[in-house]
N, C-alpha and C positions, 0 to 999 in steps of 0.2 A: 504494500500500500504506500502511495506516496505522498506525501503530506508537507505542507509547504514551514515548517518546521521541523522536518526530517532532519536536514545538515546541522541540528543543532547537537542532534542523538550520539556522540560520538566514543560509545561504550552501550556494551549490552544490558537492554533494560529488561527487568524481571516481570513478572507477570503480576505483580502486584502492584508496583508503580504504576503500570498500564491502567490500573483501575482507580485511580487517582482523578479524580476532577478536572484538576488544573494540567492534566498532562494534554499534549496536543496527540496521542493516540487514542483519547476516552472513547471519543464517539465510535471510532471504529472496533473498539474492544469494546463495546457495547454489543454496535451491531452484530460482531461475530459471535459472542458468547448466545445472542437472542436467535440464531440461526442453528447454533448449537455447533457452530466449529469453532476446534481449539484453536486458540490463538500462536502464534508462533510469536519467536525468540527475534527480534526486529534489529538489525545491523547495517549501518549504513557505510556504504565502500564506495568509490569511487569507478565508472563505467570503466573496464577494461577490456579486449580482445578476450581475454582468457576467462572473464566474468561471463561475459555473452557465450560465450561455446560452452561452460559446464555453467548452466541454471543451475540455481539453487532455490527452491524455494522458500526456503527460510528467510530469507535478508531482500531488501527493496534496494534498487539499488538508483544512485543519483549520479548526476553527470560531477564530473570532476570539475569544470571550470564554471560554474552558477554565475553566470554572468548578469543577472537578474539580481542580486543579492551587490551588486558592486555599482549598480546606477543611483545615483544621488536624486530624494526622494521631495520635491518642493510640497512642504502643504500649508494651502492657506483657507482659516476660517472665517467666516463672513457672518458676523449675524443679521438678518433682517425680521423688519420690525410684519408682517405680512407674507401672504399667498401670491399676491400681486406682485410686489416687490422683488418676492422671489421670482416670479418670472423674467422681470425686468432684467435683474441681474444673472440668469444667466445667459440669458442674451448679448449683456457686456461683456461678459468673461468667453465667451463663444469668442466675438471677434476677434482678438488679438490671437486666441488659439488655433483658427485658422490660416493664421497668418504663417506659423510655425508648423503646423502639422495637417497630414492630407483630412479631411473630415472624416473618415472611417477609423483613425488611430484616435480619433475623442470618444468616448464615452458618457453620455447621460446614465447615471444608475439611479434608477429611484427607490429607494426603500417605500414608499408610498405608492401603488401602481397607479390608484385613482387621479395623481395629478401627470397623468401622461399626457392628459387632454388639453388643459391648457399651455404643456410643453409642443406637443406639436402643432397646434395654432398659431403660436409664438413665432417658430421656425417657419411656418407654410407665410408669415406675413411678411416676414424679413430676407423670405426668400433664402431658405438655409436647406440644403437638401440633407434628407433624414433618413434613418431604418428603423421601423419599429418592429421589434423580435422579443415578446414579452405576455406572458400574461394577463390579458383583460377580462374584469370583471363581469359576468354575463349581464348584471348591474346596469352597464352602459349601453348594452343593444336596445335599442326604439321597441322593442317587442314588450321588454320588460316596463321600460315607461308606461309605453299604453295599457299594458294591465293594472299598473300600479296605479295610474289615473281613474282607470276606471273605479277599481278600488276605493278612491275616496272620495268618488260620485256616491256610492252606495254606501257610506259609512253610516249616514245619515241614521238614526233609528227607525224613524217613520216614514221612513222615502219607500220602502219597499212596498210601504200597505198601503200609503197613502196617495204615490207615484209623484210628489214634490223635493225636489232636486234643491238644493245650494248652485245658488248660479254662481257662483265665486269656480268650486270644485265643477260644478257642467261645462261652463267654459275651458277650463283649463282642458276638459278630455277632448271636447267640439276642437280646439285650434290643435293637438297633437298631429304630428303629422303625418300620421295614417290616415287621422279623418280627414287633412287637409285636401290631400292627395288624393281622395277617391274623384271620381268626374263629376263634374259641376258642382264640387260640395266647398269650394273655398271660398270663391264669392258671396255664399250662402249663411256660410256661417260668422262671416262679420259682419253681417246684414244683420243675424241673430244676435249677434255680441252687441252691436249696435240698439237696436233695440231693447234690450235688455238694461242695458246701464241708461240709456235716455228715460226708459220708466221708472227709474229707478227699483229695481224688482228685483229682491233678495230671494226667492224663491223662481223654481221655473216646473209648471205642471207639464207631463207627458197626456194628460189628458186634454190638453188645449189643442191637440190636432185632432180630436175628435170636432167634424164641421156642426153634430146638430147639441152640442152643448151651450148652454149661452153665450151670450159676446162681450159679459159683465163680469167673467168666471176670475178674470186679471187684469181690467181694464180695457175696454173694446177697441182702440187703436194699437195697441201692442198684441190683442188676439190675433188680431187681421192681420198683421204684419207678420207676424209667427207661423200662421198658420199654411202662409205659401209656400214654407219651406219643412210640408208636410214628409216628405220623402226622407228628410235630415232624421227626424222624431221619430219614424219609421223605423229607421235603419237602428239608431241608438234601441228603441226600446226591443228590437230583435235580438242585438247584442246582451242586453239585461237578460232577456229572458233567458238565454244558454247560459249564463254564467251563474243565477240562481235556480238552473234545478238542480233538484235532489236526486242524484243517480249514483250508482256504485262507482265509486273511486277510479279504474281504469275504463269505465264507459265514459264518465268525468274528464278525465283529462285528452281522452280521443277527440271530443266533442270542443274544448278549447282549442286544440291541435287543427282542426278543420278547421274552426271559428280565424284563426290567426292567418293561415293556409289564403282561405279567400279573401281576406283584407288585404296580404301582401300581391293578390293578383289583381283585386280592385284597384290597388296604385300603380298597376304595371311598372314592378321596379324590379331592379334582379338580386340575387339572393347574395347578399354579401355576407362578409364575414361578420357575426357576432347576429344574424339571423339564424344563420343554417346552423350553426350550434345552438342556438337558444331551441329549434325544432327537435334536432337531434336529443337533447337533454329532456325534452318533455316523453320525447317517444322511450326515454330510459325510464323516466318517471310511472309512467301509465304500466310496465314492467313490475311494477315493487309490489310484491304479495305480504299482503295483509294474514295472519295466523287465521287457523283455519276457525269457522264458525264465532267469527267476529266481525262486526262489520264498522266501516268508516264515521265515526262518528262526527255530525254537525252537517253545518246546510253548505248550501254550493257555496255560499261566501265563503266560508271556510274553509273549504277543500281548497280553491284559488290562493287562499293567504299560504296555504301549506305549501304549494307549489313556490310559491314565489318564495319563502324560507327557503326550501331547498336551494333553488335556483341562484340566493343570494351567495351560497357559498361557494359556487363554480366558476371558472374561468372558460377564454376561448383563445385558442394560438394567433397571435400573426406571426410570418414566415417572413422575411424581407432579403436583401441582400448585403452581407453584411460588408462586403467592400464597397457600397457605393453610402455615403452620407453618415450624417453624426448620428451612432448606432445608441438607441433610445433601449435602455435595457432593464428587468431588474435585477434583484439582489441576488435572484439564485442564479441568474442567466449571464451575471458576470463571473461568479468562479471559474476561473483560469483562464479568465479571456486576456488579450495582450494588449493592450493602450500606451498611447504617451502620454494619454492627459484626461481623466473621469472628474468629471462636475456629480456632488453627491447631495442634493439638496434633502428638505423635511429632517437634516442628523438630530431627533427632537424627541426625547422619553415618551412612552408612548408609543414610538414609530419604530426608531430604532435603538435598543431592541423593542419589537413589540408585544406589547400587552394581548393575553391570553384570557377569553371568556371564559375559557373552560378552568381557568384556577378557581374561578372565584366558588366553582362549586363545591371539587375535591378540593382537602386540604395539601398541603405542599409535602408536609412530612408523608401522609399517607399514598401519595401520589410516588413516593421518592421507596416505601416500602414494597408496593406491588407491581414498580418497573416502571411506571409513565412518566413519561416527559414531568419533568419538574425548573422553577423556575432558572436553577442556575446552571442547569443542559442548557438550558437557551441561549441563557446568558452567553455562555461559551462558544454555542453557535454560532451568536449573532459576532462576540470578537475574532472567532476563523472568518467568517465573513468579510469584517471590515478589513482583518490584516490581508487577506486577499486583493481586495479591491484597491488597497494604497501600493501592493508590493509589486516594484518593478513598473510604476508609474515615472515620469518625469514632472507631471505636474497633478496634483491633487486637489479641486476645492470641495471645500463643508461646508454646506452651508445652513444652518438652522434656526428657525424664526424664536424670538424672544420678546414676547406683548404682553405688562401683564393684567391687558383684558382678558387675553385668553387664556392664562393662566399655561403658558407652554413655555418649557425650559428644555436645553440645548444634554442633547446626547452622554451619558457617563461615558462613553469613548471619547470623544471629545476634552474631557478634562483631562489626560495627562497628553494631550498634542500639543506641541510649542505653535 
């Protein structure tokens, strides 16, 4: 195993130090022991002719002249005071590094994936050509928007029995731009947003596209005006209705599956990345067996919210090239990459390292008794991580926002960096 702390091993270490914490073989005499192979006696030699023809595999072997280990390491930390600013700045700190190095020898690593977005907008404005090769959150496909909007159209208590809507949350689903996008429905619907905020009308009934109800139901020039764009109220309360029936769980999410299916051909748009995973992952979903003579409990809102839970925790790949443009990467997807120069913004407690929901249930000791991940595995992780990402750089920035409206202070790696 090669370990980028290997050349420090210069004597054989025993099987017991390997189980030590702070050693930089923990994780991997971890892993081994959990696969149930013995660990071996770990000796680090220098690559020779006569190394290579008799393997051995007891000993990892490294290159004799590490010349990665002998390049002078510049790093400079930045604090900013915001999310904004931090874009700002690494915008500044781009240019002059293009100046110096071809755009594929830079590095963007984000310990945060979520701010990928306003990184590459940044780059697409300034005209900076880019690779994104990183994990996104399924979070950010248009798929999951529009259900998550819909969601809080229907949050309402009384909206389901009574069919009165929060025009605040109806609008927001009406301008999404799946509905924008269907044919002749954009015009229509700022006609409807329009009229809605001139009546000043905190509520919006789906029963107002009914023609033979009175014309007093909401005030009879906002009826009228509403009611031409019957085909909208249609479509919407078609959408309600699949998403609140009560049906068995994988007949459930079939039925969202086709419901999403035909909206993305209504928009005639083609199936890009973080669509055709968000389908793929639902067709996994509609898959999950329930124990036997049990059944799904709660109503279709809730079956919905449970998807979307899952959903939350998933990612989706993008593939790029990674010789062309300043390669947008994150944390895990930089281990052993080669740069002259990684910009590492969000270095922010919290982020990096980050924070674990699942401690707050299991206690730490008991977590650390029956083998799971416990806080200061991580801890360890995340400093293999960082030493990675600085080693064999020529230039390094951190950068970490410090407001304290928001109550956010700057990374424990960061404090002993000069």
């Amino acid at each position: 195993i090669l370990h980028s702390e290997l050349n420090k091993l210069d004597k054989l270490k025993e099987l017991n130090e390997l189980n030590e914490i702070g050693n930089p073989f923990y994780l991997h005499t971890k892993l081994l022991k959990n696969l149930d192979i013995s660990t071996p006696v770990i000796l680090t030699l220098s690559v020779t002719k006569k190394n290579l023809k008799n393997r051995d595999s007891s000993v990892a072997l490294l290159p004799q002249n590490d010349t990665v280990s002998h390049i002078t390491t510049h790093i400079y930390i930045q604090k900013i005071p915001d999310e904004i600013q931090q874009t700002y700045s690494i915008i500044n700190i781009l240019y002059p590094l293009l100046r110096k190095y071809l755009p594929s020898r830079i590095g963007i690593i984000l310990p945060d994936q979520d701010f990928y977005l306003p990184i590459k907008q940044a780059l697409e404005q300034h005209n900076i050509p880019y690779n994104l090769s990183m994990g996104i959150p399924l979070t950010h496909s248009p798929l999951y928007s529009f259900l998550h909007l819909l969601i809080n159209v229907l949050q309402t208590k009384t909206c389901l029995t009574t069919g009165r809507f929060h025009t605040k949350e109806f609008l927001a689903f009406l301008k999404h731009p799946f509905m924008k996008g269907i044919k002749d429905f954009r015009g229509k619907i700022y006609e409807i947003e329009r009229t809605l905020l001139k009546n000043n009308l905190r509520y919006i009934d789906l029963k107002i596209r009914n023609p033979r109800l009175p014309k007093n139901l909401f005030g009879g020039q906002a009826n009228d005006e509403i009611r031409k764009n019957k085909d909208i109220f249609d479509f919407v309360t078609h959408i309600i209705d699949i998403v609140i029936q009560d049906k068995p769980f994988k007949e459930y999410v079939s039925q969202i599956t086709d419901l999403l299916i035909d909206i993305i051909n209504l928009n005639k748009i083609k199936i890009t990345p973080g669509i055709k995973e968000f389908i793929e992952n639902l067709s996994e979903i509609e898959e999950i067996e329930f124990p036997e003579h049990t059944e799904f409990i709660g109503t279709g809102l809730d079956k919905l919210k449970l998807i979307l839970e899952v959903l939350k925790t998933r990612t989706y790949r993008t593939f790029g090239d990674p010789f062309t443009g300043v390669q947008i990467i994150g944390v895990l997807e930089a281990r052993n990459l080669d740069f002259d120069a990684v910009i590492m913004p969000d270095m922010n407690e919290g982020i990096f390292p980050r924070e674990s929901e699942k401690d707050l249930f299991i206690p730490q000791q008991l977590r650390k008794e029956v083998g799971l991940p416990y806080y200061k595995e991580r801890e360890t992780l995340f400093a293999y991580y960082f030493e990675q990402a600085k080693r064999g750089k020529k230039e390094v920035y951190l950068l970490y926002i410090e407001n304290p409206n928001q109550q956010k202070t700057k990374s424990r790696f960061l404090i002993n960096e000069n």
